[in-house]
C-alpha positions in Angstrom: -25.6 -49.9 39.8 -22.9 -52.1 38.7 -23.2 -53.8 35.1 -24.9 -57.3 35.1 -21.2 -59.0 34.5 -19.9 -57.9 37.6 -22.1 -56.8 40.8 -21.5 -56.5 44.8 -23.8 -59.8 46.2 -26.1 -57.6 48.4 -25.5 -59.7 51.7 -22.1 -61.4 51.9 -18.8 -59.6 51.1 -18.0 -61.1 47.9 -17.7 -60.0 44.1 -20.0 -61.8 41.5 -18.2 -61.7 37.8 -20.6 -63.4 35.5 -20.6 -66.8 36.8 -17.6 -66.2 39.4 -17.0 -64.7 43.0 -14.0 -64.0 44.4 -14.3 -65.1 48.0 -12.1 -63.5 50.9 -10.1 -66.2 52.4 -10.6 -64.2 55.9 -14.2 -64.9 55.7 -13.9 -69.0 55.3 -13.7 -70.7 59.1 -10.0 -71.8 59.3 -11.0 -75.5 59.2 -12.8 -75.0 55.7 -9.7 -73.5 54.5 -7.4 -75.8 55.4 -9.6 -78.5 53.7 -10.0 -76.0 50.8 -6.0 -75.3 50.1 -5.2 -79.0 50.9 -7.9 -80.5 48.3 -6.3 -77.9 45.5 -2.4 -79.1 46.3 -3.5 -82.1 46.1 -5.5 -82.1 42.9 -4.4 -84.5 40.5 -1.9 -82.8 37.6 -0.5 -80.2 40.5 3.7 -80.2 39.9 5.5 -78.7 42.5 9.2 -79.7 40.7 11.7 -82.2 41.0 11.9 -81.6 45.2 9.3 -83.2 47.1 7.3 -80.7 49.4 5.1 -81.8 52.2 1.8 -81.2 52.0 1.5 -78.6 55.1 4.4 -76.7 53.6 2.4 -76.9 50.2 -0.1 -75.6 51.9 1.3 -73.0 54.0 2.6 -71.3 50.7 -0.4 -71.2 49.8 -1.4 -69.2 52.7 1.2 -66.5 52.4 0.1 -66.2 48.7 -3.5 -65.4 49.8 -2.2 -63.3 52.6 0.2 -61.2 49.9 -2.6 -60.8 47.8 -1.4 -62.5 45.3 -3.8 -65.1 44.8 -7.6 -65.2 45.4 -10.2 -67.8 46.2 -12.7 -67.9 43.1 -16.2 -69.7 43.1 -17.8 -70.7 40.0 -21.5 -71.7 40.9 -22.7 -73.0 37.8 -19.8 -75.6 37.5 -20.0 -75.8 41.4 -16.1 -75.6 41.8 -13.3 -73.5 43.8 -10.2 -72.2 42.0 -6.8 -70.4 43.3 -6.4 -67.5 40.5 -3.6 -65.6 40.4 -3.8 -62.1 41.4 -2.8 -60.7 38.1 -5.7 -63.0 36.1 -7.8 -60.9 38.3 -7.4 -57.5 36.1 -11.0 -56.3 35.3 -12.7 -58.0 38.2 -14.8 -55.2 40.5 -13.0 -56.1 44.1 -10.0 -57.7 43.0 
């Protein structure tokens, strides 16, 4: 049995770390994702430099990061909000 900060959800295929889950990207529905990745670019405070990018190629970076693994899609239900964590801030997380 894994320890109470970090268990398997017994249903869906996601990791519960105290009051996170990481969330496979290949499990949301491509529309959701799109909405997901494009609501996170265009958070307010988000600096991509001195060169203006448009927001598809924003997101399409974002893409190729979750497809390389090196970020991940985090949930935290108790302040009902959805991250992008880099794959290294991962380390210690069951699944990750």
């Amino acid at each position: 049995m894994a320890s109470d900060a970090i268990r398997r959800h017994p249903i869906l295929p996601l990791t519960i770390t105290q009051t996170r889950m990481i969330i496979p990207y290949q499990q949301i529905p491509e529309e959701t994702l799109t909405a997901l990745l494009e609501e996170f670019v265009t958070r307010e405070g988000t600096d991509y430099g001195e060169v203006e990018t448009s927001l598809a190629d924003k997101v399409a970076g974002l893409r190729r990061q979750l497809k390389h693994g090196d970020i991940a899609i985090v949930f935290d239900p108790a302040m009902e909000t959805t991250s992008l964590v880099p794959a290294r801030d991962l380390q210690g997380f069951e699944g990750a």
